[in-house]
MISE-218642 format. One record per residue (C-alpha): x, y, z. Coordinates in steps of 0.001 Angstrom, whole numbers, plus 500000, padded with zeros to 6 digits. Layout:
BEGIN
[[X Y Z]]
...
//
This chain:
BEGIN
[[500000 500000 500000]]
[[501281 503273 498990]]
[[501782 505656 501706]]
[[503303 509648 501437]]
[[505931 509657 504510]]
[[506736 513317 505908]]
[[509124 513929 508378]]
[[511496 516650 509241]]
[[509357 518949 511157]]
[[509925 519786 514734]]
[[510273 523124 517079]]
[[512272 525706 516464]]
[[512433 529263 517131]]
[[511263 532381 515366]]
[[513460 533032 512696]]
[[515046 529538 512634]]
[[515014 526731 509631]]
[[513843 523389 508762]]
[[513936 520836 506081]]
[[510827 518900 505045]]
[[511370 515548 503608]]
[[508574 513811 501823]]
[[508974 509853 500117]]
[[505967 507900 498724]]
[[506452 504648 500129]]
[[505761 501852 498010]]
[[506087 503548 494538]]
[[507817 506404 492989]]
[[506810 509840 492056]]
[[506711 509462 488571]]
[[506359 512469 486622]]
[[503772 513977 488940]]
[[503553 517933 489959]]
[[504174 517284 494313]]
[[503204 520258 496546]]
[[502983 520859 500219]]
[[500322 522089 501929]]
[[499931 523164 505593]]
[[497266 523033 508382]]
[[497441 525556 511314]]
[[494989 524706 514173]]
[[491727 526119 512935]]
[[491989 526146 509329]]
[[491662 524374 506588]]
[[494252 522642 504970]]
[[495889 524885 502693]]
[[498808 524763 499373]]
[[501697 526459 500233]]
[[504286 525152 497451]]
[[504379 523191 494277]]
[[506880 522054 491740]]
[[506665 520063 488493]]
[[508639 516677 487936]]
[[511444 518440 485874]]
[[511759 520850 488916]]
[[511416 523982 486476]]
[[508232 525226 487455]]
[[507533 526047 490898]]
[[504652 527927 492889]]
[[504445 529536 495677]]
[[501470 530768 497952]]
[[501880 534952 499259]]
[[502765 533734 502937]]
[[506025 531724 501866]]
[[507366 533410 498941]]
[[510784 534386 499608]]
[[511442 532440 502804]]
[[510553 528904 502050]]
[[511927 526393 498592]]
[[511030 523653 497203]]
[[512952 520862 495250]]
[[512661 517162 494810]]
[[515394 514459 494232]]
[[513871 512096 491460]]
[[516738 509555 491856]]
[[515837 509613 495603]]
[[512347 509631 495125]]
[[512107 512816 497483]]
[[510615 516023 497706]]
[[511843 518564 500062]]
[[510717 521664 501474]]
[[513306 523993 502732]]
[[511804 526790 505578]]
[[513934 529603 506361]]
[[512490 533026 508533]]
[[510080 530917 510113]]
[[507267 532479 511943]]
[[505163 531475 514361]]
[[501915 531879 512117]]
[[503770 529263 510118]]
[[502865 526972 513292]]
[[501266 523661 511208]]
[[501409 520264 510397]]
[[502743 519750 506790]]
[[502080 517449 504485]]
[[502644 516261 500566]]
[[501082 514928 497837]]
[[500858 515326 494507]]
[[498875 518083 492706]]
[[496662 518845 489844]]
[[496377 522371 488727]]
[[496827 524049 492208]]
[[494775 521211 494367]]
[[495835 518389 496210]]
[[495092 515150 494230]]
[[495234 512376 496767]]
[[493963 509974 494068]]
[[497213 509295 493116]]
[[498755 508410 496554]]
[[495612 507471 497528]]
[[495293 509213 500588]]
[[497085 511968 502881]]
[[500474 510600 504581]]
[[500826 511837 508499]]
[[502240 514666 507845]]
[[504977 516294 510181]]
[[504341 519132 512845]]
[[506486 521596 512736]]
[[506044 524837 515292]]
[[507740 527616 515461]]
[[507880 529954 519196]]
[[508482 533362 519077]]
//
Protein backbone atom coordinates (compact mmCIF):
# COMPACT_ATOMS: atom_id res chain seq x y z
CA UNK A 1 0.00 0.00 0.00
CA UNK A 2 1.28 3.27 -1.01
CA UNK A 3 1.78 5.66 1.71
CA UNK A 4 3.30 9.65 1.44
CA UNK A 5 5.93 9.66 4.51
CA UNK A 6 6.74 13.32 5.91
CA UNK A 7 9.12 13.93 8.38
CA UNK A 8 11.50 16.65 9.24
CA UNK A 9 9.36 18.95 11.16
CA UNK A 10 9.93 19.79 14.73
CA UNK A 11 10.27 23.12 17.08
CA UNK A 12 12.27 25.71 16.46
CA UNK A 13 12.43 29.26 17.13
CA UNK A 14 11.26 32.38 15.37
CA UNK A 15 13.46 33.03 12.70
CA UNK A 16 15.05 29.54 12.63
CA UNK A 17 15.01 26.73 9.63
CA UNK A 18 13.84 23.39 8.76
CA UNK A 19 13.94 20.84 6.08
CA UNK A 20 10.83 18.90 5.04
CA UNK A 21 11.37 15.55 3.61
CA UNK A 22 8.57 13.81 1.82
CA UNK A 23 8.97 9.85 0.12
CA UNK A 24 5.97 7.90 -1.28
CA UNK A 25 6.45 4.65 0.13
CA UNK A 26 5.76 1.85 -1.99
CA UNK A 27 6.09 3.55 -5.46
CA UNK A 28 7.82 6.40 -7.01
CA UNK A 29 6.81 9.84 -7.94
CA UNK A 30 6.71 9.46 -11.43
CA UNK A 31 6.36 12.47 -13.38
CA UNK A 32 3.77 13.98 -11.06
CA UNK A 33 3.55 17.93 -10.04
CA UNK A 34 4.17 17.28 -5.69
CA UNK A 35 3.20 20.26 -3.45
CA UNK A 36 2.98 20.86 0.22
CA UNK A 37 0.32 22.09 1.93
CA UNK A 38 -0.07 23.16 5.59
CA UNK A 39 -2.73 23.03 8.38
CA UNK A 40 -2.56 25.56 11.31
CA UNK A 41 -5.01 24.71 14.17
CA UNK A 42 -8.27 26.12 12.94
CA UNK A 43 -8.01 26.15 9.33
CA UNK A 44 -8.34 24.37 6.59
CA UNK A 45 -5.75 22.64 4.97
CA UNK A 46 -4.11 24.89 2.69
CA UNK A 47 -1.19 24.76 -0.63
CA UNK A 48 1.70 26.46 0.23
CA UNK A 49 4.29 25.15 -2.55
CA UNK A 50 4.38 23.19 -5.72
CA UNK A 51 6.88 22.05 -8.26
CA UNK A 52 6.67 20.06 -11.51
CA UNK A 53 8.64 16.68 -12.06
CA UNK A 54 11.44 18.44 -14.13
CA UNK A 55 11.76 20.85 -11.08
CA UNK A 56 11.42 23.98 -13.52
CA UNK A 57 8.23 25.23 -12.55
CA UNK A 58 7.53 26.05 -9.10
CA UNK A 59 4.65 27.93 -7.11
CA UNK A 60 4.44 29.54 -4.32
CA UNK A 61 1.47 30.77 -2.05
CA UNK A 62 1.88 34.95 -0.74
CA UNK A 63 2.77 33.73 2.94
CA UNK A 64 6.02 31.72 1.87
CA UNK A 65 7.37 33.41 -1.06
CA UNK A 66 10.78 34.39 -0.39
CA UNK A 67 11.44 32.44 2.80
CA UNK A 68 10.55 28.90 2.05
CA UNK A 69 11.93 26.39 -1.41
CA UNK A 70 11.03 23.65 -2.80
CA UNK A 71 12.95 20.86 -4.75
CA UNK A 72 12.66 17.16 -5.19
CA UNK A 73 15.39 14.46 -5.77
CA UNK A 74 13.87 12.10 -8.54
CA UNK A 75 16.74 9.55 -8.14
CA UNK A 76 15.84 9.61 -4.40
CA UNK A 77 12.35 9.63 -4.88
CA UNK A 78 12.11 12.82 -2.52
CA UNK A 79 10.62 16.02 -2.29
CA UNK A 80 11.84 18.56 0.06
CA UNK A 81 10.72 21.66 1.47
CA UNK A 82 13.31 23.99 2.73
CA UNK A 83 11.80 26.79 5.58
CA UNK A 84 13.93 29.60 6.36
CA UNK A 85 12.49 33.03 8.53
CA UNK A 86 10.08 30.92 10.11
CA UNK A 87 7.27 32.48 11.94
CA UNK A 88 5.16 31.48 14.36
CA UNK A 89 1.92 31.88 12.12
CA UNK A 90 3.77 29.26 10.12
CA UNK A 91 2.87 26.97 13.29
CA UNK A 92 1.27 23.66 11.21
CA UNK A 93 1.41 20.26 10.40
CA UNK A 94 2.74 19.75 6.79
CA UNK A 95 2.08 17.45 4.49
CA UNK A 96 2.64 16.26 0.57
CA UNK A 97 1.08 14.93 -2.16
CA UNK A 98 0.86 15.33 -5.49
CA UNK A 99 -1.13 18.08 -7.29
CA UNK A 100 -3.34 18.84 -10.16
CA UNK A 101 -3.62 22.37 -11.27
CA UNK A 102 -3.17 24.05 -7.79
CA UNK A 103 -5.23 21.21 -5.63
CA UNK A 104 -4.16 18.39 -3.79
CA UNK A 105 -4.91 15.15 -5.77
CA UNK A 106 -4.77 12.38 -3.23
CA UNK A 107 -6.04 9.97 -5.93
CA UNK A 108 -2.79 9.30 -6.88
CA UNK A 109 -1.25 8.41 -3.45
CA UNK A 110 -4.39 7.47 -2.47
CA UNK A 111 -4.71 9.21 0.59
CA UNK A 112 -2.92 11.97 2.88
CA UNK A 113 0.47 10.60 4.58
CA UNK A 114 0.83 11.84 8.50
CA UNK A 115 2.24 14.67 7.85
CA UNK A 116 4.98 16.29 10.18
CA UNK A 117 4.34 19.13 12.84
CA UNK A 118 6.49 21.60 12.74
CA UNK A 119 6.04 24.84 15.29
CA UNK A 120 7.74 27.62 15.46
CA UNK A 121 7.88 29.95 19.20
CA UNK A 122 8.48 33.36 19.08
Amino acid sequence: QVQLVESGGGLVQAGGSLILSCIPSGRTLDTHTMGWFRRAPGKEREVIATITWTGLITYYADSVKGRFTISRDNAKNTVYLQMNSLKPEDTAVYYCNAVTGRQANPAIFGSWGQGTQVTVSS
